[in-house]
Steps between C-alpha positions, in 0.01 A plus 500: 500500500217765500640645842736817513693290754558132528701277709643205339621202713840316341643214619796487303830270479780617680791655304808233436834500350313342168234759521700829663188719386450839681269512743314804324509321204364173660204678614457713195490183256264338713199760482569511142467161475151582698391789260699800616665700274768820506538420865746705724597513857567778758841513612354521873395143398813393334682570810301268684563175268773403678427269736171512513457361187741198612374470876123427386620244255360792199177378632393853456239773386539783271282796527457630122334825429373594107649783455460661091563210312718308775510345830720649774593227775433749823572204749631149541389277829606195634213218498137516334365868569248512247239492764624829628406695175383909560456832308359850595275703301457883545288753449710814537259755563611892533294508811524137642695191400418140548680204504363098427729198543372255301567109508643427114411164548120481567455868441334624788595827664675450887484797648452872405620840660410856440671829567511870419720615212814654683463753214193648665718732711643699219138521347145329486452618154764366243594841323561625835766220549645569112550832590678419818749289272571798309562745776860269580626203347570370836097463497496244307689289711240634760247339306682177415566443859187543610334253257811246571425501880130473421549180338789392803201537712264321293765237492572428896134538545444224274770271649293601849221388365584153336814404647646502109827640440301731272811729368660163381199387232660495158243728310281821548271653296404889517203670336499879579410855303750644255624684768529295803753290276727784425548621853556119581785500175596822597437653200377866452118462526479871319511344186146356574301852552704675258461549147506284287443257757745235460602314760871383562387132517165412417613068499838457757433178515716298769760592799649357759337596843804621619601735237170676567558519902266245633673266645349268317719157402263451144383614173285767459312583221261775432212522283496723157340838528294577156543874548626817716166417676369138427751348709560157546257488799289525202631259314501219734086557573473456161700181571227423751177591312615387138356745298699430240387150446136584492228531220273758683614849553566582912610788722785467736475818742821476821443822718853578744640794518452561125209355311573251190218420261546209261256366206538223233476140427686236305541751164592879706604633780469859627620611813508929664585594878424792662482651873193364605615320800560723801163676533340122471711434731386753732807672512327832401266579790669615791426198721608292236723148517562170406264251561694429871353458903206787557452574163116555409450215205139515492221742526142463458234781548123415575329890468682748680700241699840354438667242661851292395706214541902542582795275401615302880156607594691828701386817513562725225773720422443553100325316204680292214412496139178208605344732677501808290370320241212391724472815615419719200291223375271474790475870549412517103189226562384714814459800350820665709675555217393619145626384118734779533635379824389800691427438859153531651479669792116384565543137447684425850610696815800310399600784203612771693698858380860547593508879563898550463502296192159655364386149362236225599642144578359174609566384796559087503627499826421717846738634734320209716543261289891558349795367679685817566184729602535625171218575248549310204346640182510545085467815362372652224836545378619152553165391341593733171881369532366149497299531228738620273679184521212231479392698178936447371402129597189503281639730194789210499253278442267663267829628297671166466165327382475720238817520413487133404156516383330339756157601729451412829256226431777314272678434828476107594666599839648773731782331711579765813792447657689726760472510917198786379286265303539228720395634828229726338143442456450517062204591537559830670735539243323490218219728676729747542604492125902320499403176306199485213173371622520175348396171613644423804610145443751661260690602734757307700668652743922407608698593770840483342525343151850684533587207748304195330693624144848463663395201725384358143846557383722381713304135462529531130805653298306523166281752666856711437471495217092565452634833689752579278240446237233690630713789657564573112173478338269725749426803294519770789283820494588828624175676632666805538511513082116454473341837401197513681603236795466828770162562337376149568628502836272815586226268393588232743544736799133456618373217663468300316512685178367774346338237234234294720452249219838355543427393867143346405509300846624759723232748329236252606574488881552875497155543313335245747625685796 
């Protein structure tokens, strides 16, 4: 009984005048008899007892979902069912969400389905959508409805896909930010940006999917949140990577719209967030987006030329988060870019000045050569913007080592996670001065431990409570409380840092060239 959600075949006597027991009661008394305890049924179910219970000859099978320190009986069937067994896991991202059904019984995941957050159209940036909900408490129905409907989608196009009557599985599990989960509860998501930072919930625990709006015929529950900004996306990756259960120190680094930095190991855990995500997204630059069809992903530069790959293999029409990364990295080893980041107009015909904006930029794609006839370029001001946040990314790091007394070189590994690190090439990364120059079979790179933590949970209850347990023993630091944290950060603004020592491989190549 390790499973969020079992089903439970009974074949059971039928009721007589010597043994006139309830049918509710007939079925309760026989799962405890099996192990069940503090069960309780939903009075949709009750109402369906009678006949069914009697036609099938209470050859039947309950659906029981854990639920605190209970079981809740979410459905009764006629016959053996407990072939039929399935649960979704979600990673309910403020940009995209994504939905697994997952067979209970053997564990493996049937389908999956991806979608835009509805949210999106009342902001990309979370604060943006916060201060939307305060401009009209109708808002935050706007919000609500929009993530409901995002999940209704996620839902048919599941069924679509499988042919499972996907809204009727008796369990779901949800790992999202701090956030997310308040617009989803329709709570008043101020409370997380505004002093002193105390969210309304920070552990709801479990709901019924229809008194949150999804249409949804189970159990949902959602995954702790350790802070205002270590949300229980958070949580459930450390779920995934186990941490926690570990002798040697490691870093846990997930990059969305926010960046989240975790360190620790069996005896500590330390965890700070900060807005390091967008810009390594490549939401910064002007041609910026997600990672999507004719987005630039890769670019290499051999001398003065430069030449890319695209995402669908299409022409372009703007570069994702991959290929800026690539970008300043290559133009760093060829000499068209110096430590400061300042553009080169010598190295490559390719550098060219943009009289009306009085500022070079580097052009990574030609009118020829872009989809819309459009030159396709980064700045010198998107270079400096960009900057700014790969040094946040670094400070974070640098900060929360030393915070818990830690160097670099006491890390035993780096786990990445995030659609950023997955798609990106780490060694461009590190060239560029986001992640420390340490051995590179440290690092391990995840595209959604979000996802794996939650799928991980809804196969195993305990992990509920390993959450719970975790959620209140991170030790969250606030970056914005370090003195000299904007100091350090000027540091990290060049590429790769102002101190060449810490970067002992990419000062090599560099010196070589």
């Amino acid at each position: 009984m390790e499973r969020f959600s079992e089903k439970v075949y009974l074949s059971l006597k039928m009721p007589t005048e010597d043994a006139a027991i309830a049918d509710r009661e007939r079925i309760i008394l026989a799962l405890n008899t099996l192990g069940y305890e503090n069960v309780t049924m939903r009075l949709s179910v009750l109402r369906q007892l009678y006949p069914m219970c009697r036609e099938s000859g209470f050859d039947i099978t309950a659906t029981v979902v854990r639920r605190g320190s209970g079981w809740i009986i979410t459905a009764i069937e006629p016959g053996d069912t407990t072939g039929h067994h399935y649960g979704l896991a979600v990673d309910y991202g403020s940009t995209t969400i994504i939905m697994q059904l997952v067979d209970l019984n053997s564990g493996a995941v049937i389908g999956q389905e991806k979608a835009l957050n509805g949210q999106t159209v009342y902001g990309t940036d979370i604060l943006t959508r916060i201060t939307y909900s305060l401009e009209d408490p109708a808002h935050v129905e706007d919000l609500h409805r929009a993530t409901a409907q995002t999940f209704r989608d996620l839902l048919w196009a599941l069924t679509e896909q499988t042919g499972i009557d996907v809204k009727s599985c008796p369990i779901m599990v949800i790992s999202g930010n701090t956030t997310m989960i308040h617009f989803l509860l329709k709570l008043n998501a101020w409370s997380v940006f505004a002093s002193p930072y105390a969210p309304v919930a920070a552990d709801p625990g479990w709901f019924d999917g229809e008194e949150l709006g999804l249409e949804f015929d189970g159990v949902v529950y959602i995954i702790p949140a350790a802070s205002n900004y270590i949300g229980g996306d958070i949580v459930s990756g450390l779920l995934k990577l186990e941490l926690h259960k570990q002798e040697e120190t490691s870093l846990f680094f997930d990059i969305g719209t926010n960046g989240e930095l975790v360190i620790g190991n069996k005896d500590w855990i330390m965890a700070g967030a900060g807005a390091a995500g967008p810009a390594l997204e490549g939401y910064i630059s002007r041609y910026g987006m997600r990672a999507s069809e004719g987005a630039i992903d890769t670019v290499t530069i051999q001398g003065a030329e430069l030449s890319f790959t695209t995402i669908g293999n299409k022409k372009p029409i703007g570069i994702c988060g991959s290929g800026i990364i690539d970008l300043l990295a290559q133009m760093r080893l060829h000499g068209w870019i110096n430590i400061a980041g300042e553009l080169e107009p010598k190295a490559s015909p390719r550098i060219v000045y943009l009289p009306e904006e009085q500022q070079y930029a580097a052009v990574y794609a030609t009118k020829e050569e872009s989809a819309d006839g459009q030159m396709l370029c980064f700045t010198q001001t998107d270079i400096r913007q960009y900057l700014d946040t790969k040094a946040a990314a670094y400070t974070m790091i640098e900060c929360l080592l030393e915070t818990a007394g830690c160097r670099e070189e006491d890390l035993a590994h780096c786990h990445l996670s995030g659609a950023f690190t997955a798609h990106s090439n780490l060694e461009s990364a590190i060239t560029i001065g986001i992640f420390p120059d340490l051995p590179r079979g440290k690092y391990s790179c995840i595209a959604n431990t979000s996802l794996e933590g939650a799928r991980i949970t809804l196969l195993d209850h305990r992990k509920a409570d390993e959450a719970k347990m975790l959620s209140e023993n991170i030790y969250c630091v606030q970056f914005a409380s370090i003195p000299d944290f904007l100091v350090r950060m000027q540091a990290a603004k060049f590429i790769p840092h102002t101190d060449m020592n810490r970067f002992p491989n990419i000062k090599s190549v560099l010196n070589y060239r």
